[in-house]
FISETOR-703967 format. One record per residue: x, z, y of N, C-alpha, C, CB in turn; residue in one letter; chain; residue number from 1. Coordinates in nm, 2 decimals, decimal comma. Atoms other than C-alpha are relative to their C-alpha. Glycine has a CB too. Layout:
% residues N
   n_px   n_pz   n_py  ca_px  ca_pz  ca_py   c_px   c_pz   c_py  cb_px  cb_pz  cb_py r c   k
      X      Z      Y      X      Z      Y      X      Z      Y      X      Z      Y A A NUM
...
***
This chain:
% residues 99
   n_px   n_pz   n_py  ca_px  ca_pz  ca_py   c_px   c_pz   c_py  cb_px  cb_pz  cb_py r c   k
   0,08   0,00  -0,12   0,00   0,00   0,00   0,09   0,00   0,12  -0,10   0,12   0,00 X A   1
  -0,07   0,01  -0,09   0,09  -0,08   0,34   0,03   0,14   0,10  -0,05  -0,11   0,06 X A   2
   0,03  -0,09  -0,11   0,20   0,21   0,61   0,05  -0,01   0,12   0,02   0,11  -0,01 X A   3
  -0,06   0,03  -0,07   0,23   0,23   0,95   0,07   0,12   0,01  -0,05  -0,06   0,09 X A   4
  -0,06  -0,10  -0,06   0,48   0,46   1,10   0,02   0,01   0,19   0,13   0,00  -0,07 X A   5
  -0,01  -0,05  -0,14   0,44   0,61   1,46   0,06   0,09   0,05  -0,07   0,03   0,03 X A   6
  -0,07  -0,12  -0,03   0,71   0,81   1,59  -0,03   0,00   0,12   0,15   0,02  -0,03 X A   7
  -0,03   0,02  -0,15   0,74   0,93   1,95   0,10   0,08   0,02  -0,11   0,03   0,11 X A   8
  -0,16  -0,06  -0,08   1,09   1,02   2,10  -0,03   0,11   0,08   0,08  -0,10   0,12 X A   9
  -0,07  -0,07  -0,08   1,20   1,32   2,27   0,06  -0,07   0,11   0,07   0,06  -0,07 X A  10
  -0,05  -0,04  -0,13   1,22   1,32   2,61   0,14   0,01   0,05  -0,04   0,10   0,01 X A  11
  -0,11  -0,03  -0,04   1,61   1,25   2,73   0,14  -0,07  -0,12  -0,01   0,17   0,02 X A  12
  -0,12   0,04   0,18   1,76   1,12   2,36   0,04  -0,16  -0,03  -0,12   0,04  -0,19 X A  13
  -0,04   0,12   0,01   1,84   0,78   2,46   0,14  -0,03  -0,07  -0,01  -0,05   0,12 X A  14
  -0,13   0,02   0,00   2,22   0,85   2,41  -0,01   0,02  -0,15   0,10   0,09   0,10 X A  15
  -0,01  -0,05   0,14   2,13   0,97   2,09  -0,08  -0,08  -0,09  -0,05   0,14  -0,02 X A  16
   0,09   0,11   0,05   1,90   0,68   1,99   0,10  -0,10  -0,04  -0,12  -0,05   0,12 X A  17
  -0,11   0,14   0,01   2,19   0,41   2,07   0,07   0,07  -0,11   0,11  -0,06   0,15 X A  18
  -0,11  -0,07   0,12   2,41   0,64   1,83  -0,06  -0,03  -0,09   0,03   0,13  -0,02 X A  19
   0,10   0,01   0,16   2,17   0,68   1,53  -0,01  -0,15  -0,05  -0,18   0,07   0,02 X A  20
   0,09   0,08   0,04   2,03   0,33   1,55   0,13  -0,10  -0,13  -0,10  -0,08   0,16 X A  21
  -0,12   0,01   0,15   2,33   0,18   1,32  -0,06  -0,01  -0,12   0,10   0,13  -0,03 X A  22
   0,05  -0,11   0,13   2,20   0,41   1,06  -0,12  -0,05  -0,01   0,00   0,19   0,03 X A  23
   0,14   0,03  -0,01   1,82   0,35   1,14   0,01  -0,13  -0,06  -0,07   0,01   0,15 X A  24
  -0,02   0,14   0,06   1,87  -0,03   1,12  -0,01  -0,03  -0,11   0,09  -0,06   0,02 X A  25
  -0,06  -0,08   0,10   2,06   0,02   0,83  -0,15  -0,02  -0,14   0,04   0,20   0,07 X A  26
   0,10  -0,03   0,08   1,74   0,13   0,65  -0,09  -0,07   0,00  -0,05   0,11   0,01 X A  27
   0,13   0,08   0,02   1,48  -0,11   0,76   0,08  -0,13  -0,04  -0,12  -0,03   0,16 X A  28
  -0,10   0,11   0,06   1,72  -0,40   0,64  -0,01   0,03  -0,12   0,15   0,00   0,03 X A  29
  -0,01  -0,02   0,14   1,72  -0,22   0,33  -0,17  -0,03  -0,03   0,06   0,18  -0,04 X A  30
   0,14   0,01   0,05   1,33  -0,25   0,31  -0,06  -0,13   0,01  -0,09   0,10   0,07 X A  31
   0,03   0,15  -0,01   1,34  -0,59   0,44   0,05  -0,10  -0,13   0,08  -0,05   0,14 X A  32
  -0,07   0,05   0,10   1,59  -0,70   0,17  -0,13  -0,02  -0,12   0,12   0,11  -0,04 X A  33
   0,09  -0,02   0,08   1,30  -0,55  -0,03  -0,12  -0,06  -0,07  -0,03   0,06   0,03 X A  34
   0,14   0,07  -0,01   1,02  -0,74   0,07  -0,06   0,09   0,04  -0,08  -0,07  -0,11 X A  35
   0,11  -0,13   0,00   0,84  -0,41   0,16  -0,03   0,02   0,18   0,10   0,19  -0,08 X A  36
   0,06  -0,06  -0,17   0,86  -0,45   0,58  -0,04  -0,08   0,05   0,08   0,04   0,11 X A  37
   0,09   0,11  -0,06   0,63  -0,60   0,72   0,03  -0,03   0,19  -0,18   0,07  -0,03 X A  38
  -0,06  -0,02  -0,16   0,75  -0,52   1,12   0,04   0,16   0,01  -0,15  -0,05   0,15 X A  39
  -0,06  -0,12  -0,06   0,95  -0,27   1,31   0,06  -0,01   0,15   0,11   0,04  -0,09 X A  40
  -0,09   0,01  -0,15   1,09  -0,22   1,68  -0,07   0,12   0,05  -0,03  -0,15   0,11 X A  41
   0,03  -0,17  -0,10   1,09   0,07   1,96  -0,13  -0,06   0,10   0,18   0,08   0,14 X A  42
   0,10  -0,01  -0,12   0,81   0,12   2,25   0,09   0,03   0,13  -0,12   0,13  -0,02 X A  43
  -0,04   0,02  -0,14   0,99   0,04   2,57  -0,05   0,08   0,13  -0,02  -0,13   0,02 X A  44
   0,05  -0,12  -0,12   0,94   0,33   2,82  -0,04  -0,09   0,14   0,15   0,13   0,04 X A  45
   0,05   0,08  -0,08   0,88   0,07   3,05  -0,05  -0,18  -0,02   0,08   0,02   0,08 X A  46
   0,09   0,12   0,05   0,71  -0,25   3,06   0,10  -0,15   0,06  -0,18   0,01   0,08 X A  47
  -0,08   0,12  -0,05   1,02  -0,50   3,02   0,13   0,00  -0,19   0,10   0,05   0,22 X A  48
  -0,04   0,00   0,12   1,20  -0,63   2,69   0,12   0,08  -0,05   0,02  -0,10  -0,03 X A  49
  -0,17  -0,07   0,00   1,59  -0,46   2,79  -0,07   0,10   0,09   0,18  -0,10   0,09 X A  50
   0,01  -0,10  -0,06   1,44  -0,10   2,94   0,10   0,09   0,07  -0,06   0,04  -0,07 X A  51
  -0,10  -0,07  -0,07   1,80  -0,01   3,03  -0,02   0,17  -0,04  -0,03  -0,03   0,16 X A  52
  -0,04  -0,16   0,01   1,85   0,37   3,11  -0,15   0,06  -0,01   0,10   0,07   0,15 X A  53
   0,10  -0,04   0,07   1,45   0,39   3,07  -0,01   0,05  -0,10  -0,05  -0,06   0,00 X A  54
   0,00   0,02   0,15   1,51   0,36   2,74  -0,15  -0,01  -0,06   0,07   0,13  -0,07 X A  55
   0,11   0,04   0,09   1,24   0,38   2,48  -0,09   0,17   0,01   0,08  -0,04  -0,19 X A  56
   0,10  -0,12   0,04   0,93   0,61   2,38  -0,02   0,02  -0,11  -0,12   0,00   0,03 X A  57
   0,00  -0,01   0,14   0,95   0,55   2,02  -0,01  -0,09  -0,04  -0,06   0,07  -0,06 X A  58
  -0,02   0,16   0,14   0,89   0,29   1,71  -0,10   0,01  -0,04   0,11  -0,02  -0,15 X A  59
   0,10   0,02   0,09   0,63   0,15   1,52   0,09  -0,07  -0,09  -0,13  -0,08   0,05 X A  60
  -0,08   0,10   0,12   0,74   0,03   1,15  -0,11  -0,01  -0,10   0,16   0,09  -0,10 X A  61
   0,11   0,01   0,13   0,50  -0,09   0,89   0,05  -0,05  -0,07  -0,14  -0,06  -0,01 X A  62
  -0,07   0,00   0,12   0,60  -0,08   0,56  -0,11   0,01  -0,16   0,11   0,12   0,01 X A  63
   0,04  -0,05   0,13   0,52  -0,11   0,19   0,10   0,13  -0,09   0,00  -0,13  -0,08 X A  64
  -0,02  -0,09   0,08   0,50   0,21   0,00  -0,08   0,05  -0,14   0,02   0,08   0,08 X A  65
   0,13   0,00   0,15   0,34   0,31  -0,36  -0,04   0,15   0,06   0,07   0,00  -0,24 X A  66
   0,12  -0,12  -0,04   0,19   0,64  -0,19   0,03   0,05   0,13   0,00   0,15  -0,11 X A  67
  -0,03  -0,07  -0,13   0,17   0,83   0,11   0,11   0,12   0,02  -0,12   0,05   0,04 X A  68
  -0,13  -0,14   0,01   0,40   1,11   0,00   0,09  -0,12   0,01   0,04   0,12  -0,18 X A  69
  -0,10   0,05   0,03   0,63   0,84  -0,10   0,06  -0,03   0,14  -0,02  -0,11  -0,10 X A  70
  -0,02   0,07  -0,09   0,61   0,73   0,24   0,07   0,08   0,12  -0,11  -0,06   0,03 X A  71
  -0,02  -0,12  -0,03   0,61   1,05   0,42   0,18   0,07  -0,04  -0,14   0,07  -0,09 X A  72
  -0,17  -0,03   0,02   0,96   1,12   0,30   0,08  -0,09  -0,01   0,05   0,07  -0,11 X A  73
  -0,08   0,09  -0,08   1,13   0,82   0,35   0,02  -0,01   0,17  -0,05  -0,10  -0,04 X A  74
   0,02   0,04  -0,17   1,01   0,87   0,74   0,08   0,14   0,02  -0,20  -0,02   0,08 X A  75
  -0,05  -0,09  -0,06   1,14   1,23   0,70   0,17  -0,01   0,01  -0,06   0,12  -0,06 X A  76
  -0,16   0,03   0,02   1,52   1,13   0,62   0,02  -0,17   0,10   0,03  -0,02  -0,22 X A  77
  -0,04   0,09  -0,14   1,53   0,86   0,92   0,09   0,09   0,09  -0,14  -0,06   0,11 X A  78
  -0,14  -0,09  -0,05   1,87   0,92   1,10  -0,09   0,04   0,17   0,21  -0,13   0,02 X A  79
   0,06  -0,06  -0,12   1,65   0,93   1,45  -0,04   0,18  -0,01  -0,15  -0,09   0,02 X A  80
   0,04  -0,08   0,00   1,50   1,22   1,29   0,13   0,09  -0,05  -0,11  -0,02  -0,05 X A  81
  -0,11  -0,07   0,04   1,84   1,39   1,18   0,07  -0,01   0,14   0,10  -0,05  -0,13 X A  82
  -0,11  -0,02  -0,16   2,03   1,27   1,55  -0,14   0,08   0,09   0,07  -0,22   0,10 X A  83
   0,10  -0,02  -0,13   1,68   1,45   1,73  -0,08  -0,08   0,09   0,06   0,06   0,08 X A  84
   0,04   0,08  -0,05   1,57   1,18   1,86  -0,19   0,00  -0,01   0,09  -0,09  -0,06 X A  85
   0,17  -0,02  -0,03   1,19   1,17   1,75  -0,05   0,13  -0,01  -0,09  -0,08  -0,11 X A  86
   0,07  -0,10   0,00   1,00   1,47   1,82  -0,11   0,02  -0,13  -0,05   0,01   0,12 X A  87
   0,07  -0,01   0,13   0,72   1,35   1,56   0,01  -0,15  -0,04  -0,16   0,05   0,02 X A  88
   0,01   0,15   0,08   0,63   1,05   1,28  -0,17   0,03  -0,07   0,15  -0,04  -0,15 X A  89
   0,09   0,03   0,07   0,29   1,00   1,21   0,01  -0,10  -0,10  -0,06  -0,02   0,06 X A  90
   0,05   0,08   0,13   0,20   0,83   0,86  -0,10  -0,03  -0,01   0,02   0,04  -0,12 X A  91
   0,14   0,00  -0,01  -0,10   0,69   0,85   0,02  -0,15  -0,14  -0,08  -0,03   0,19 X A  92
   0,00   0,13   0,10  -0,21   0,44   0,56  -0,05  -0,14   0,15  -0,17   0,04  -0,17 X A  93
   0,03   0,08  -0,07  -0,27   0,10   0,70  -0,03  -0,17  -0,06   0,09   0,03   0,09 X A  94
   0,07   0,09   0,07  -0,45  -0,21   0,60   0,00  -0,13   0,12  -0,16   0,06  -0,04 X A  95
   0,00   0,17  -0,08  -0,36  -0,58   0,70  -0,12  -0,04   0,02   0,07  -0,13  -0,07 X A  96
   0,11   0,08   0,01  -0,63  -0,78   0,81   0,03  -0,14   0,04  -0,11   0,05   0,08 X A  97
  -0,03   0,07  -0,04  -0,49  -1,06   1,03   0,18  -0,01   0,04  -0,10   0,00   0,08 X A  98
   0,04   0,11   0,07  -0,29  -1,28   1,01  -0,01   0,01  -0,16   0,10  -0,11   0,03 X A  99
***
């Protein structure tokens, strides 16, 4: 089943975002390899594609996983979430419709 993931950043953790993301990458490559990602990228704290020292608000990633636990702990071992960077990650199941 598909999920999305909704993190939102901490306030100030840009320096710590550009560090981690390596690592982050890293992992959705690995799920791409997979066939299992369907999309991923950050939320641009402002409304422009290079946000600069804005930086970001967080990521959306939707992914194939065989359960919601399963999914749920893959989101808890993201390096964002080890460098501080996201405050939270919602999991929510999620159902393609279009395209």
């Amino acid at each position: 089943m598909l999920y999305a993931f909704i993190s939102q950043d901490r306030p100030g953790t840009l320096d710590k975002r550009l560090s981690a993301r390596p690592s982050h990458v890293e992992r959705l490559e690995a799920l791409q390899n997979q066939g299992r990602l369907i999309l991923a990228g950050p939320h641009p704290a402002i409304d422009s594609e290079d946000p600069g020292a804005a930086g970001f608000t967080g990521s959306l990633v939707v992914a194939e996983f065989d359960s919601l636990e399963e999914a749920r702990q893959w989101a808890d071992v993201d390096p964002y979430v080890s460098a501080g960077v996201y405050e939270r990650i919602d999991v929510k199941p999620f159902k393609k419709v279009l395209p």
